[in-house]
C-alpha positions in Angstrom: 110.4 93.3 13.9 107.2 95.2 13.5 106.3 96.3 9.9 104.8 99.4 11.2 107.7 100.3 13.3 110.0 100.4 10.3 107.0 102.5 8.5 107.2 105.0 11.1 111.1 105.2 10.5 110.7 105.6 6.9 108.3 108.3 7.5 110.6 110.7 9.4 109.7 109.5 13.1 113.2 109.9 14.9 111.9 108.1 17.9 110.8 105.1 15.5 114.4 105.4 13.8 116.5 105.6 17.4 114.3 102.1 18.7 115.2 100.4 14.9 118.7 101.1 15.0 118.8 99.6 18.9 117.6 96.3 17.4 119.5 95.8 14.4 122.5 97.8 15.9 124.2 94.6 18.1 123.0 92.2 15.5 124.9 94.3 12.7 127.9 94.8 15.0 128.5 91.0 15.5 128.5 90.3 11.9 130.5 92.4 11.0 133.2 91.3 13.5 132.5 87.8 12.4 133.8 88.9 9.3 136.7 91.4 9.9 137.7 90.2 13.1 139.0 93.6 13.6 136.6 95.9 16.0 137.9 99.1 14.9 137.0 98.3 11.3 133.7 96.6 12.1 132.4 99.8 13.7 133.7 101.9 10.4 131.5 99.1 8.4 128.6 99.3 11.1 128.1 103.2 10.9 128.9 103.6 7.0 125.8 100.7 7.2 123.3 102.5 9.4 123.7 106.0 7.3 123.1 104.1 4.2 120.0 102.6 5.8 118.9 105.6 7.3 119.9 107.7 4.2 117.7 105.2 1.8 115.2 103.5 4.0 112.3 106.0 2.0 113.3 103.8 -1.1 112.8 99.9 0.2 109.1 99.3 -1.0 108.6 96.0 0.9 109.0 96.5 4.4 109.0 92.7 4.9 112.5 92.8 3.4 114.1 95.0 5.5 116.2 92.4 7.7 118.0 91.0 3.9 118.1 94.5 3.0 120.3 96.0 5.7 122.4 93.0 5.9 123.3 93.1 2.2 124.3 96.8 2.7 126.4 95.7 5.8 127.8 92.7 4.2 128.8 95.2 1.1 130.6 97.6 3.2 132.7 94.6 4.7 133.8 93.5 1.1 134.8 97.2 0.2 136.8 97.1 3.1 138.5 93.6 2.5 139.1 93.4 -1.2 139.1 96.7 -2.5 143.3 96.8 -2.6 142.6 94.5 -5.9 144.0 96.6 -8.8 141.7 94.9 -10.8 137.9 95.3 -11.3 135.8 94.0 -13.6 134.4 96.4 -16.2 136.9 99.2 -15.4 139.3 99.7 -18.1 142.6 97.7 -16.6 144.7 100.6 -17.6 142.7 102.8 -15.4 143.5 100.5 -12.6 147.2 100.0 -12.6 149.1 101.5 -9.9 152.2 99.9 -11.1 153.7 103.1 -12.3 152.3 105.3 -9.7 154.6 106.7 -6.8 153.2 104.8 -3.4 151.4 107.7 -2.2 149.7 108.5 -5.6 148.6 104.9 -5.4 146.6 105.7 -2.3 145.1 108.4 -4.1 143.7 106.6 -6.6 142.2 104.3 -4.8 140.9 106.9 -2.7 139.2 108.8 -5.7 137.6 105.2 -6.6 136.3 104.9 -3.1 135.0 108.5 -3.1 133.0 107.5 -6.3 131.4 104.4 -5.1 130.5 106.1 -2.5 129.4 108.6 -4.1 127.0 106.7 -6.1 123.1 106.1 -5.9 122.5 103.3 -3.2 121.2 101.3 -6.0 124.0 101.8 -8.5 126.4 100.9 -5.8 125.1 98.3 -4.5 124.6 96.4 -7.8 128.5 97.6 -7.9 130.0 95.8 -5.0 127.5 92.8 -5.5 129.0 91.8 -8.9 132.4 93.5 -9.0 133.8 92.7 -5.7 131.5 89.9 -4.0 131.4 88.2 -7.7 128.0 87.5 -7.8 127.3 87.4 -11.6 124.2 89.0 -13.3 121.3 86.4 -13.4 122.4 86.2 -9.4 122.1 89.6 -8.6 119.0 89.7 -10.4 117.1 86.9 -8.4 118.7 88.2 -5.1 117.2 91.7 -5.4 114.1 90.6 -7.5 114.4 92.7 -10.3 114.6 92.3 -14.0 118.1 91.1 -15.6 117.8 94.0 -17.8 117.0 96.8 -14.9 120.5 95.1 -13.3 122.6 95.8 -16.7 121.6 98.9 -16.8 122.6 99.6 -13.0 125.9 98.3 -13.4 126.8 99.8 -16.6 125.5 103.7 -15.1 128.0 103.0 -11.9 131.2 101.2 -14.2 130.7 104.6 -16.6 131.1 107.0 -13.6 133.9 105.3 -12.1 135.6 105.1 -15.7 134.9 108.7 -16.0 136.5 109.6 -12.4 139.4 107.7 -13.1 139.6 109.1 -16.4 139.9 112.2 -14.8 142.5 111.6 -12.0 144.7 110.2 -14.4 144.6 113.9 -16.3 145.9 115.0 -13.0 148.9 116.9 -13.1 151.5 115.3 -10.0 154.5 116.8 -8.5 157.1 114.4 -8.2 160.1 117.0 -6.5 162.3 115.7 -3.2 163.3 118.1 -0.8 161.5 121.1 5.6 158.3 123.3 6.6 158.6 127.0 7.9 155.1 128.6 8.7 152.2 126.5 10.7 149.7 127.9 8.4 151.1 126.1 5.4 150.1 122.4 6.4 146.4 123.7 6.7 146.9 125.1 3.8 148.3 121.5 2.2 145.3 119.5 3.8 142.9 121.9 2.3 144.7 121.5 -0.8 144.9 117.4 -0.6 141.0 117.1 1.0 140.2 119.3 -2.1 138.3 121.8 -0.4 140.0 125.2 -1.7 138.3 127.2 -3.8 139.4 127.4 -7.0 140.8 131.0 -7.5 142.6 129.7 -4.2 143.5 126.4 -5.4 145.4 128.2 -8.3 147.0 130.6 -6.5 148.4 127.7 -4.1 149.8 125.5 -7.1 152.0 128.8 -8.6 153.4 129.2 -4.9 154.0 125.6 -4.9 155.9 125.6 -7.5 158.6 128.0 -6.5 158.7 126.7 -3.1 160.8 123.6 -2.4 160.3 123.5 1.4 156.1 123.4 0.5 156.6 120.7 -1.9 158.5 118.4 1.2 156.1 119.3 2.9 153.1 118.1 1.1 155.2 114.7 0.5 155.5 114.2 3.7 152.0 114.9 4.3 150.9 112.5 1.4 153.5 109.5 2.6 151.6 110.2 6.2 147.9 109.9 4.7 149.1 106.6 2.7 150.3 105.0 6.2 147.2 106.3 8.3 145.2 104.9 5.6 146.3 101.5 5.9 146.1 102.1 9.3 142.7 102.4 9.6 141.9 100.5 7.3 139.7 103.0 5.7 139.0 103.4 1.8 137.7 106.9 2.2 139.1 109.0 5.2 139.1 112.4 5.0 142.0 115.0 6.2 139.6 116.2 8.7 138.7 112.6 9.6 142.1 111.9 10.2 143.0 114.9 12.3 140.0 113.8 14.7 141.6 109.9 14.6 144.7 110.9 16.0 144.0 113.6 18.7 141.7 111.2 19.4 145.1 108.6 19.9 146.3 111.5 21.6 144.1 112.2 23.9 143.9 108.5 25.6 147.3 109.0 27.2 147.9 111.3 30.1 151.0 109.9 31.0 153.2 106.8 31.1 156.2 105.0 32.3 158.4 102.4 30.8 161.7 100.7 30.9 163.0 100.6 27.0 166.2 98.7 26.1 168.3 100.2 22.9 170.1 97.5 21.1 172.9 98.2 18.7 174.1 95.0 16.3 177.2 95.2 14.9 178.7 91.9 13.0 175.6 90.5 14.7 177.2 91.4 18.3 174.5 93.2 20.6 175.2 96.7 22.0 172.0 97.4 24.8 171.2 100.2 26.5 168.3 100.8 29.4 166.8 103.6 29.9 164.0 104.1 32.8 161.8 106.7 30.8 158.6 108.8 32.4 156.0 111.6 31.2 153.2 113.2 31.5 151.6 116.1 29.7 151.6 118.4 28.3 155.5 118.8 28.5 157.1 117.3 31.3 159.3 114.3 30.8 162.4 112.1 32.3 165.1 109.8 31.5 167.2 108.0 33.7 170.2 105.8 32.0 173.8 104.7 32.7 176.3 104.3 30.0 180.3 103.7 30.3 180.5 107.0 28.4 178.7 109.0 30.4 178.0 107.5 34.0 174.5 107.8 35.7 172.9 110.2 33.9 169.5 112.0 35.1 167.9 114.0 31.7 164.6 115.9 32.4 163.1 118.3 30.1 160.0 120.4 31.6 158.6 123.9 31.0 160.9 124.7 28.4 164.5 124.0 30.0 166.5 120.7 29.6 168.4 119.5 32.9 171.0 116.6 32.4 172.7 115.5 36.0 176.0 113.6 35.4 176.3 112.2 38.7 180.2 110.9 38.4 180.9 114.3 37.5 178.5 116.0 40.1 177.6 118.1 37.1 174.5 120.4 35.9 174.4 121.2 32.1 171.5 122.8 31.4 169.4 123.8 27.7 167.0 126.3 26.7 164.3 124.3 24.6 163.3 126.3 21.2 160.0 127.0 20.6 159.7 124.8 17.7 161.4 122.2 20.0 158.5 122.2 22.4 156.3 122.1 19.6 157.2 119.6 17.1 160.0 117.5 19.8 156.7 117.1 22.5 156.9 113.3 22.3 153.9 112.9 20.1 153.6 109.3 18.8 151.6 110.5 15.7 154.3 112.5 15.4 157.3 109.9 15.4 154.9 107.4 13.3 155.0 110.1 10.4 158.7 110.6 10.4 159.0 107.1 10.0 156.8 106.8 7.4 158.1 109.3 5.5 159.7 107.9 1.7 158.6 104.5 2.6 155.9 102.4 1.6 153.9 100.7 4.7 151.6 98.3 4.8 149.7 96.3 8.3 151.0 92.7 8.6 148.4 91.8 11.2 148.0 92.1 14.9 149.5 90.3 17.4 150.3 90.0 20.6 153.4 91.7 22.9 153.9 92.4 26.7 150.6 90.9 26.9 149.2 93.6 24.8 147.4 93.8 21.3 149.6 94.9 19.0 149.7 96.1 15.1 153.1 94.7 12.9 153.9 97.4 10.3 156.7 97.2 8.0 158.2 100.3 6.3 160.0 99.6 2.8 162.4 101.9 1.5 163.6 100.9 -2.2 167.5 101.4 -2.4 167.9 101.2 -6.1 170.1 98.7 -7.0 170.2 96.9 -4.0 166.7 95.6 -3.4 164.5 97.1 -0.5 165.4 98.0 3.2 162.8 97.0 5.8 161.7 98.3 9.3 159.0 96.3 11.0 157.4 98.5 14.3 154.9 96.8 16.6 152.8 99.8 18.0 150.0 99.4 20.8 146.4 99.4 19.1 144.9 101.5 21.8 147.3 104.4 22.0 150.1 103.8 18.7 153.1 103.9 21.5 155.7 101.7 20.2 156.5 98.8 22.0 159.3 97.6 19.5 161.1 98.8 16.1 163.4 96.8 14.4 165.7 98.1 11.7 166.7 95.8 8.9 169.6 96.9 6.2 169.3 95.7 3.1 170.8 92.2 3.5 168.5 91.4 5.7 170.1 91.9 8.4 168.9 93.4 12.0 170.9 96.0 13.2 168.6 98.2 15.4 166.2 97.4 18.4 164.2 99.3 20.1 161.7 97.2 22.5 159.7 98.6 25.7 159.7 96.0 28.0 157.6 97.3 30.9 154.7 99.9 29.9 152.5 101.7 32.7 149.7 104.4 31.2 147.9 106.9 33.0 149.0 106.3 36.6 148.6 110.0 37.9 152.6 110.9 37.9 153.4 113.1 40.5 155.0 116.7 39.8 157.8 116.0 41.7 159.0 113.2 39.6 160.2 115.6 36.8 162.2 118.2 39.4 166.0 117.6 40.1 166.5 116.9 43.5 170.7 117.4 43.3 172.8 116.7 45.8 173.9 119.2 48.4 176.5 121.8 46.8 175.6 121.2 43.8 174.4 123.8 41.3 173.3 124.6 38.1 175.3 127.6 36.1 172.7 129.2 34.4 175.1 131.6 32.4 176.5 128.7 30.6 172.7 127.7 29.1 172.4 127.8 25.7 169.1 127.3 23.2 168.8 123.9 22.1 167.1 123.9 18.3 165.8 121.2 16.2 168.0 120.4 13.4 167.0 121.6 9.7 167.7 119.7 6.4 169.5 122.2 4.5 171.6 122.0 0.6 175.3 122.6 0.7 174.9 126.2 -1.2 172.8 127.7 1.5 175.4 126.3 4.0 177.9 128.1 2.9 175.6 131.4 3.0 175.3 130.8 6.3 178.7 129.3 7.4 180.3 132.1 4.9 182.5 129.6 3.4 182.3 127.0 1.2 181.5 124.0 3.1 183.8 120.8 3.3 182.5 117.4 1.7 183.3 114.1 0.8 183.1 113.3 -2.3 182.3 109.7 -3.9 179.0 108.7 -5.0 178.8 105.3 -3.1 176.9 107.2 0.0 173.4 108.5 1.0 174.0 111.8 2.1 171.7 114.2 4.4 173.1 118.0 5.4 171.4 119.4 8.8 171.8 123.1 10.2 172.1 122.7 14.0 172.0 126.5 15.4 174.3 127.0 18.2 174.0 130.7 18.9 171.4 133.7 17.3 172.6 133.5 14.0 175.7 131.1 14.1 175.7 127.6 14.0 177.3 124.1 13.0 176.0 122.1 9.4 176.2 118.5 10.2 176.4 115.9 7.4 175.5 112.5 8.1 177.0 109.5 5.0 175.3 107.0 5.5 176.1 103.6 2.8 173.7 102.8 0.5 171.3 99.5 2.0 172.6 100.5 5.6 170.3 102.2 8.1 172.7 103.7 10.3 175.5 106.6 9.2 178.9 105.0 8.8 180.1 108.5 9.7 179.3 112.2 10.8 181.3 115.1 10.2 180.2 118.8 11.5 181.8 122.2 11.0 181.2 125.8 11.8 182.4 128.8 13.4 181.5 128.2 16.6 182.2 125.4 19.2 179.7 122.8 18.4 181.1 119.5 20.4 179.0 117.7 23.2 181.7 115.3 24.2 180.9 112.3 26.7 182.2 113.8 30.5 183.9 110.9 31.0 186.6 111.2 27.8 189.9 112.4 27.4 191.3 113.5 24.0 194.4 111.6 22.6 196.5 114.6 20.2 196.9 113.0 16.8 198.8 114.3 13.5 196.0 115.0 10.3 196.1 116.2 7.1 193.6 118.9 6.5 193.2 121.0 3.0 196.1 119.8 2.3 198.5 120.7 5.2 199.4 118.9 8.5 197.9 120.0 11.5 196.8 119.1 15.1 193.3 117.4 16.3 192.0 115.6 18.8 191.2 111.5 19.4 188.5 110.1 21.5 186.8 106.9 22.4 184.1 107.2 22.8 182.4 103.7 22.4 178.4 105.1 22.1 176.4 103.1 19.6 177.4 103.6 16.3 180.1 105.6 17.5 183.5 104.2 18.1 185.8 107.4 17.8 185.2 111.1 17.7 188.1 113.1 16.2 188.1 117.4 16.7 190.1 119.7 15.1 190.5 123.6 14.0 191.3 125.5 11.3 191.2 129.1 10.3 188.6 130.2 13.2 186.4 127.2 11.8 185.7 124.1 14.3 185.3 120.6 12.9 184.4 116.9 13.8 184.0 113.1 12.6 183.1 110.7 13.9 181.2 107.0 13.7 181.6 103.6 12.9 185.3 104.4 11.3 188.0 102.1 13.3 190.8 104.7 14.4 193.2 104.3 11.5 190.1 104.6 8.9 188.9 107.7 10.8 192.2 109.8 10.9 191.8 109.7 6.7 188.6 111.2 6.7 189.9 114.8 7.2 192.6 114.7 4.2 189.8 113.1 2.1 187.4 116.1 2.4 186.9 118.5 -0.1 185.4 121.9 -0.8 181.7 121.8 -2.3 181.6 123.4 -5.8 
């Protein structure tokens, strides 16, 4: 390589710069591969390299040692990436370091603020840094490999480890909120990322934490945006990644897939005995999407969703039902895999057991961890294309152990150019859709059990017992009326042993195939009337209906019959 090519370069020529960087570029590219074996984070350690270079190439005196020069910086970056999970780091005060206390996503954080201040520190500082601390070259080493005086590198190295002491120092002043608890307004998660990213200004900053404070559907929502950065993280594999950073990574993921097809079986385990379902699945952007199944509860059954309205043909019944979507439906139900991957990583720790290999595709093996106190931990392992993040199989583990979900794609088609026509029902003749029977279909909402009963003007109905893991949901049925649905699930289980729903409106979407058995309950303490039916679904084995005092009411799940027809006496009104 030409000393006065790199001369030019360090001068300011661009043209000079753009012809340097096309030599070292490939060579730079295959080392760091060598070393990561991971292209994605090889090209993070390639271009973090070539700004450094760029950045500091006015400061290399001996142009004869430019070759050793960039490779150290390049060989740096790929021991940040590797090894900077280690909680501990010489010259940093341990305490500093230890994570062990922290919740998982504050974890992150910290390490985040110790990337930001390496990287943050003079090339020479940082350098001598990763060198010593993290490669574990010792002084007199150091010294000989960058030809300088052992006193000039003691001095380095104690300037960087007092900043990074300082920043930590710092962060550890932090106060953190640690409060549980469903978004309202878009504008609040920009506002959250600018809070997180730390780019607010401070009379803004301040008047965001006193609105924080008094607003428990802000505070979910900034967990769930912190649990999200901890998984995308680790992900990426990047130290450092920025909220904007991250928002280009996954429209990026977004935008490789235009559409896709794929065949997905649904496996229930119960007692170890498999349950599957197949469903023939298609879609294509931005909204349009199909489902084709059969079930012995429901028959053939045709589902597609496009422009707003949900069609479902139930061909043994040679019937139409059809749904309004909700706005927020369309919006936040659009079959976004970013999307799904953050509900799942929500309360969970996550980390990235490697890549392998499934349907003949690259793969990346995450496993979520939920703690279940008590119990030990509850696992779900997801294997997620590389290219795209589509998830080509999820396994759900209880806490024993054992499997008791599967979800696994077994044929996957992308971007084929899916016709139009694909997603319209094409019924058979005389048969037609009643439009006046369409109602709005709404996500559900998390919701507490006193603002249920604002809205169902009642106290609600609960069971009581503190041996369950209990989540309340308001499913809106009509403007202004609609059904809370309480899901106990047992502790170390993954999937509700029961659901029960009430509300002052019909709310039941019963299998057209089923036929109610009338059974004798007690109910708030009196006999009355309700309704039995198999229905054999997954997870569901019986669905019991009854009514009381204008109010209609369900349960249903796992329950064998005699178990189930208890369940209403055992309810009780919420205090």
């Amino acid at each position: 390589m030409k000393k006065d090519l790199i001369g030019k370069a360090r001068q300011g020529d661009l043209d000079a710069w753009e012809v340097l960087i096309r030599e070292i570029y490939p060579q730079a590219s295959k080392q760091a591969f060598c070393l990561l074996r991971d292209k994605d984070l090889a090209l993070d350690a390639v271009q973090n390299t070539m700004l450094k270079v760029f950045n500091n190439l006015s400061g290399l005196k001996d142009d004869g040692a430019f070759t050793g020069w960039w490779r150290r910086i390049l060989t740096n970056e790929v021991y940040l990436l590797l090894r900077f999970s280690s909680r501990v780091m010489p010259g940093i005060t341990p305490e500093l370091l230890n994570t062990g206390e922290l919740s998982v996503e504050d974890a992150v954080t910290l390490k985040l603020e110790m990337g930001q201040a390496i990287k943050g520190l003079p090339l020479e500082q940082q350098q001598i840094l990763l060198d010593i601390d993290l490669r574990g070259l010792n002084l007199q080493e150091a010294a000989v490999e960058y030809n300088l005086p052992l006193g000039t590198v003691k001095s380095r190295l104690f300037r960087a480890r007092a900043r990074l002491q300082e920043t930590l120092k710092q962060y550890r002043k932090k106060p953190k909120e640690r409060i549980d608890m469903t978004l309202e307004p878009s504008d609040i998660k920009d506002r959250i990322c600018d809070y997180l990213e730390g780019t607010m200004e401070a009379a803004a900053r301040n008047t965001f934490e006193q609105e924080l404070s008094q607003n428990p559907a802000w505070q979910e929502e900034m967990k769930k945006q912190k649990d999200f950065l901890t998984f995308l993280h680790s992900l990426t594999g990047k130290i450092t990644l920025s909220v904007a950073e991250i928002k280009d990574k996954v429209q990026a993921v977004i935008e490789k897939t235009e559409d896709y097809e794929e065949i997905v079986d649904a496996t229930f385990f119960e007692q170890g005995k498999p349950t599957t379902m197949t469903s023939h699945i298609w879609f294509k952007k931005p909204d349009s999407y199909r489902t084709d199944g059969d079930s012995a509860s429901t028959g053939p059954i045709t589902v597609i969703m496009k422009d707003g309205i949900m069609l479902s043909w139930l061909a043994d019944k040679r019937q139409v039902r059809k749904l309004i979507l909700s706005q927020e439906y369309r919006e936040r139900g659009n079959f976004n895999f970013p999307d799904s991957l953050k509900a799942m990583a929500e309360n969970k720790s996550s980390r990235i057991l490697g890549t392998e290999y499934l349907q003949g595709r690259p793969v990346l093996h995450v496993q979520f961890s939920e703690q279940v106190p008590g119990l030990g931990e509850m696992n779900t392992h997801h294997w997620m294309d590389k290219e795209t993040w589509m998830p080509i199989r999820t396994e759900y583990y209880n806490v024993k152990g054992e499997l008791v979900n599967r979800r696994e794609v077994r044929e996957l088609r992308l971007n084929q150019g899916l016709p139009d026509s694909l997603f319209e029902l094409d019924l058979p003749e005389g048969v037609t859709i009643e439009e006046e029977n369409s109602q709005v279909l709404n996500l559900p909402q998390d919701i507490t059990l006193t603002e249920a009963a604002e809205r169902l003007h009642q106290a609600p109905y609960s069971l009581p017992g503190q041996n369950y893991k209990i989540k309340h949901q308001w499913i809106e049925i009509k403007e202004g009326k609609g059904a809370l649905l309480s899901m106990y699930s047992v502790l170390g289980e993954q999937n509700p042993l029961l659901i029960v729903t009430q509300g002052p409106v019909p709310h039941t979407n019963l299998p057209p195939n089923s036929s109610t058995e009338p059974v004798e309950i007690e109910f708030d303490g009196r006999k009355t009337t309700g309704g039995l039916i198999k229905v054999e679904l997954a997870g569901v084995k019986y669905m019991l209906e009854w009514e009381d005092n204008g109010y209609y009411y369900t349960c249903g799940g796992q329950l064998e019959k005699a178990e189930l027809l208890k369940v209403p006496g055992k309810l009780k009104r919420a205090e």
